[in-house]
C-alpha positions in Angstrom: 97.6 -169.8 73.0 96.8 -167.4 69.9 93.6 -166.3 69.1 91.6 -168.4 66.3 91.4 -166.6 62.8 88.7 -164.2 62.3 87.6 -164.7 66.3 88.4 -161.9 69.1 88.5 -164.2 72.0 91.6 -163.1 74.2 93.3 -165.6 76.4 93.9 -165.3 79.9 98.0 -164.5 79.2 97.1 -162.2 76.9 94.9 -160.4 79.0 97.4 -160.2 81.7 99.9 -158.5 79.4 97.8 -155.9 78.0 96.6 -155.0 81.9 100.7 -154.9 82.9 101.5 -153.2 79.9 98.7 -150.0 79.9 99.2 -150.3 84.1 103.0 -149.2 83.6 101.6 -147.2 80.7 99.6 -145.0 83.2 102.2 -144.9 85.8 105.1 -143.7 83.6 102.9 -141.0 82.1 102.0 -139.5 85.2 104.9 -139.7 87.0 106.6 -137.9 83.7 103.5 -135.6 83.6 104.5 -134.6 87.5 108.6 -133.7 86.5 107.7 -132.5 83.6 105.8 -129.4 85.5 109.4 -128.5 87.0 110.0 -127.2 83.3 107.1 -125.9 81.9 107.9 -122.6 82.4 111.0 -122.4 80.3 111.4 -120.5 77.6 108.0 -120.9 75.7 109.7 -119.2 72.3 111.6 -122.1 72.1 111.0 -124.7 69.0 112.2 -127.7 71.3 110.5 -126.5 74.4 106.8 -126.1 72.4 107.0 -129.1 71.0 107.8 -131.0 75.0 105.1 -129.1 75.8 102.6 -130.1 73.5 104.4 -133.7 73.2 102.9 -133.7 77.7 99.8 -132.7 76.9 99.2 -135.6 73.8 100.7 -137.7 76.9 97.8 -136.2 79.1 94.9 -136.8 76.7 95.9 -140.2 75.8 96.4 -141.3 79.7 93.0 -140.5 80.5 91.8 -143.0 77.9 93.8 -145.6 79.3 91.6 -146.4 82.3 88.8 -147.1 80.1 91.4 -149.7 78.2 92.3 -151.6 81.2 88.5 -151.3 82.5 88.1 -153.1 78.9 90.3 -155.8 79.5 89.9 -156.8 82.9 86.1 -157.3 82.4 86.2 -158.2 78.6 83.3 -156.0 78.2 82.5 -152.6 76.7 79.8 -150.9 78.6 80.5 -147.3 77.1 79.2 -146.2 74.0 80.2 -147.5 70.4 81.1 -143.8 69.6 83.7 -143.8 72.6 84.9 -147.1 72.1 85.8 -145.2 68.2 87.7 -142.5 70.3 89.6 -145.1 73.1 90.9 -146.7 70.1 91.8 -144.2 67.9 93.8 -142.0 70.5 96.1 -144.6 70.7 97.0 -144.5 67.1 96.7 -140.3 67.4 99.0 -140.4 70.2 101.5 -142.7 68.2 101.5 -140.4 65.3 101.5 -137.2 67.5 104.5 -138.6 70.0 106.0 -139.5 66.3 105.7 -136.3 64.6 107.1 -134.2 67.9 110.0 -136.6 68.3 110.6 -135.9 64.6 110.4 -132.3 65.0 112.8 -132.4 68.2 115.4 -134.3 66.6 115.7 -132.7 63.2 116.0 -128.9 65.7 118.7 -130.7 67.4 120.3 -132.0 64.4 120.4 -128.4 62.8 121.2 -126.6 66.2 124.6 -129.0 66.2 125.5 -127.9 62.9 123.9 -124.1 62.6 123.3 -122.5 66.0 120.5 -122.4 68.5 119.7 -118.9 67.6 118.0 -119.7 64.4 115.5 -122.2 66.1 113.2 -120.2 67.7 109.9 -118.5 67.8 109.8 -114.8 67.3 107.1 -114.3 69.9 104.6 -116.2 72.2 102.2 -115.8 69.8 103.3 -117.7 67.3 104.3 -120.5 69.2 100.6 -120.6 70.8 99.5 -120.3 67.1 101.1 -123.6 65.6 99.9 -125.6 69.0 96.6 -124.2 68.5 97.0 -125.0 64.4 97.5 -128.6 65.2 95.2 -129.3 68.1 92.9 -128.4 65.5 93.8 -130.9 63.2 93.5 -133.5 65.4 90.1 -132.3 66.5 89.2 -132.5 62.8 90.6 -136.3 63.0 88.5 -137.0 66.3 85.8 -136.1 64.5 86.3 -138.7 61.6 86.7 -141.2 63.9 83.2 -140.8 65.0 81.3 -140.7 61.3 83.6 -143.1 59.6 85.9 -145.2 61.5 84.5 -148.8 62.9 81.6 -148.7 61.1 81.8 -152.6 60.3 82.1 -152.9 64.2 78.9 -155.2 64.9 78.9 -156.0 68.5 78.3 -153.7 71.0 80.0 -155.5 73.7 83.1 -155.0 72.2 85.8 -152.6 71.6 89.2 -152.2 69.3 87.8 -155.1 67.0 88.4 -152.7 63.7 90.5 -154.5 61.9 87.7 -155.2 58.8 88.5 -151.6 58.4 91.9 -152.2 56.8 90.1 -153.7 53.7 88.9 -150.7 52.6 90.1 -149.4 49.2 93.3 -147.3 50.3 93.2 -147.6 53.8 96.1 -150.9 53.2 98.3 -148.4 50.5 98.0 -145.7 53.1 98.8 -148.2 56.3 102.0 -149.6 54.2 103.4 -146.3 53.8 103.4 -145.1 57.1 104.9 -148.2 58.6 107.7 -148.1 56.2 108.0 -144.5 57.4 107.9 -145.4 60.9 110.1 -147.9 60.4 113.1 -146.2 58.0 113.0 -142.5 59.6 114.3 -143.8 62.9 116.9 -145.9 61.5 117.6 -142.5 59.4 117.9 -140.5 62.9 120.0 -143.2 64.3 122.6 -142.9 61.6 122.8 -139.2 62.1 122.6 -138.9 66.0 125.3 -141.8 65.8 128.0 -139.6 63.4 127.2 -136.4 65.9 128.0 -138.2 69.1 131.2 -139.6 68.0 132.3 -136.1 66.9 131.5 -134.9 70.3 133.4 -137.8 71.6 136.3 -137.0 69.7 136.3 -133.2 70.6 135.9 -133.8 73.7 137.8 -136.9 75.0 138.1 -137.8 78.2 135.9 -134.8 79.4 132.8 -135.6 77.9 131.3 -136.5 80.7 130.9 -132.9 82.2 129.6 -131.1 78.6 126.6 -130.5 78.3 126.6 -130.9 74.5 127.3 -134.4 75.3 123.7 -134.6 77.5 121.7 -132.9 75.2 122.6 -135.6 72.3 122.6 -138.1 74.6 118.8 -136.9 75.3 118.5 -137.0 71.6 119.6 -140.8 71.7 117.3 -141.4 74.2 114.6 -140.4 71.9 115.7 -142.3 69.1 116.0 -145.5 71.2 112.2 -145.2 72.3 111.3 -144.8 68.5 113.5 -148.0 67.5 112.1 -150.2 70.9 108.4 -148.9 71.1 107.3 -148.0 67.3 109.6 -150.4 64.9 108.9 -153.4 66.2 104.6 -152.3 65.8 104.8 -151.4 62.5 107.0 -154.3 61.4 104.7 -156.6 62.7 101.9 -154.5 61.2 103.4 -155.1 57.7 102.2 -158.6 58.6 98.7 -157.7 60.6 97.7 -155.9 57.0 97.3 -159.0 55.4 95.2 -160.9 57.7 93.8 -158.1 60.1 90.8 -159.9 61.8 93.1 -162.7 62.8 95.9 -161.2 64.8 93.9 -158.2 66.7 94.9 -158.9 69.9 98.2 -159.2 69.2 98.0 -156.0 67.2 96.6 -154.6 70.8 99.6 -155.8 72.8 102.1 -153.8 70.3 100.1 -151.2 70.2 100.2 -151.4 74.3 103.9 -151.5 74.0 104.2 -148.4 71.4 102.4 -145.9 74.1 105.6 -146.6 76.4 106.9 -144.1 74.7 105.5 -142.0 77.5 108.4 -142.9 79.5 110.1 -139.8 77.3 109.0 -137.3 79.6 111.1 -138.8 82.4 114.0 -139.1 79.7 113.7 -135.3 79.1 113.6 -134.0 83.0 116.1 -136.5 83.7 120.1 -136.8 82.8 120.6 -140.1 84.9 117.4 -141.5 83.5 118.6 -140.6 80.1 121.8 -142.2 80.5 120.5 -145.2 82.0 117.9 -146.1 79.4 120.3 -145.4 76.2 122.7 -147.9 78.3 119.6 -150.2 78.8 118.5 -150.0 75.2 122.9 -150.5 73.6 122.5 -153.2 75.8 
């Protein structure tokens, strides 16, 4: 059963699905917060190894919203503030761009590092690594605080949460929505292409010993990255294309895609893990 246009009544099976969905959500990220401790104190000057790191801690902030989510759905009833329910939802988009923008980051260092060298993909000292993390926190505390003057304004009732979808119909907001879906959606495919042509050069150089190089893992961690942008944010923003059109009638729906995108925390398991790597690209061919 769907929900009725312009109505944010969620059905039993939905609710069921967005409790599974954000209960694995919280699992994954802290079991990939926990391995992902083993490495933190790898080289910090690193390009790659900042952005993991700061990549964990959008993980971090993110999971401790979740609880207040499945609180949400379980009782159908906000009992927080309307100024938190603002944040909740909004860090879910944050962490989609954040988890985004890092993965971007990651793969375009690897990309290079294949075809120019390691050497020229790292930061000179510890200080300036700590200064781009600290330059973009700040950014996103200048977001956060956006959120709470300006977005959800047009949400009426206090008993509910994530029911924002009037706020598409402001002048630009649609534009600006349209374009970063068609980003989300063309980049990876972009990655995929590249990533694809890289592999099968290794495969070639390589043959039959692949599987002991660890060139080989390291774009094979690269695929695995690529594959959680095609399964957790394509399929959101494609469906999104639609949701912009008729916003208020498909919100919970937009909420179980949106559930499905924060998978993406699974990544951390990916990056501490050559088995798990290898299993989920498999997974994801299949």
């Amino acid at each position: 059963v769907m929900t009725s246009p312009g109505n944010n009544t969620i059905t039993t099976l939905e609710r069921i699905a967005l409790l599974v969905l954000y209960t694995a959500v919280l699992l994954i990220g802290v079991l990939g917060g926990v391995f992902m401790c083993t490495i933190l104190k790898s080289n910090l000057r690193s390009v790659t190894m900042v952005a993991v790191l700061n990549l964990t801690i959008a993980h971090f902030v993110f999971l401790l919203t979740v609880p207040f989510r499945i609180h949400y759905f379980i009782s159908n009833n906000w009992i927080f503030t309307s100024g938190f329910c603002k944040i909740v939802s909004g860090m879910i988009h944050i962490h989609m761009y954040m988890a985004f923008t890092i993965y971007v980051i990651i793969l375009s260092v690897r990309i290079m590092t294949f075809y120019k060298g390691a050497e020229q993909f790292t930061f000179h000292r510890n200080l300036h690594s700590l200064g781009a993390s600290v330059t973009m926190w700040t950014l996103i505390c200048i977001v956060v605080l956006m959120l709470l003057f300006s977005y959800g304004s047009n949400n009426e009732v206090e008993s509910k949460c994530f029911t924002f979808g009037a706020m598409i119909k402001k002048p630009g907001v649609q534009e600006l929505n349209y374009i970063i879906s068609s980003i989300f959606i063309i980049v990876p495919c972009i990655f995929c292409t590249f990533q694809g042509k890289i592999i099968l050069s290794i495969v070639r150089k390589y043959g039959s010993e692949i599987g002991v190089q660890q060139e080989f893992w390291a774009q094979m961690k690269s695929l695995c990255f690529i594959s959680i942008m095609l399964v957790c944010f394509v399929p959101y923003h494609i469906f999104r294309l639609k949701y912009l059109q008729e916003p208020e009638k498909d919100e919970v729906i937009n909420e179980i895609f949106l559930a499905v995108s924060s998978l993406c925390c699974i990544d951390l398991l990916i990056f501490t893990s050559r088995g798990i790597c290898y299993k989920t690209t498999l997974i994801c061919c299949l």
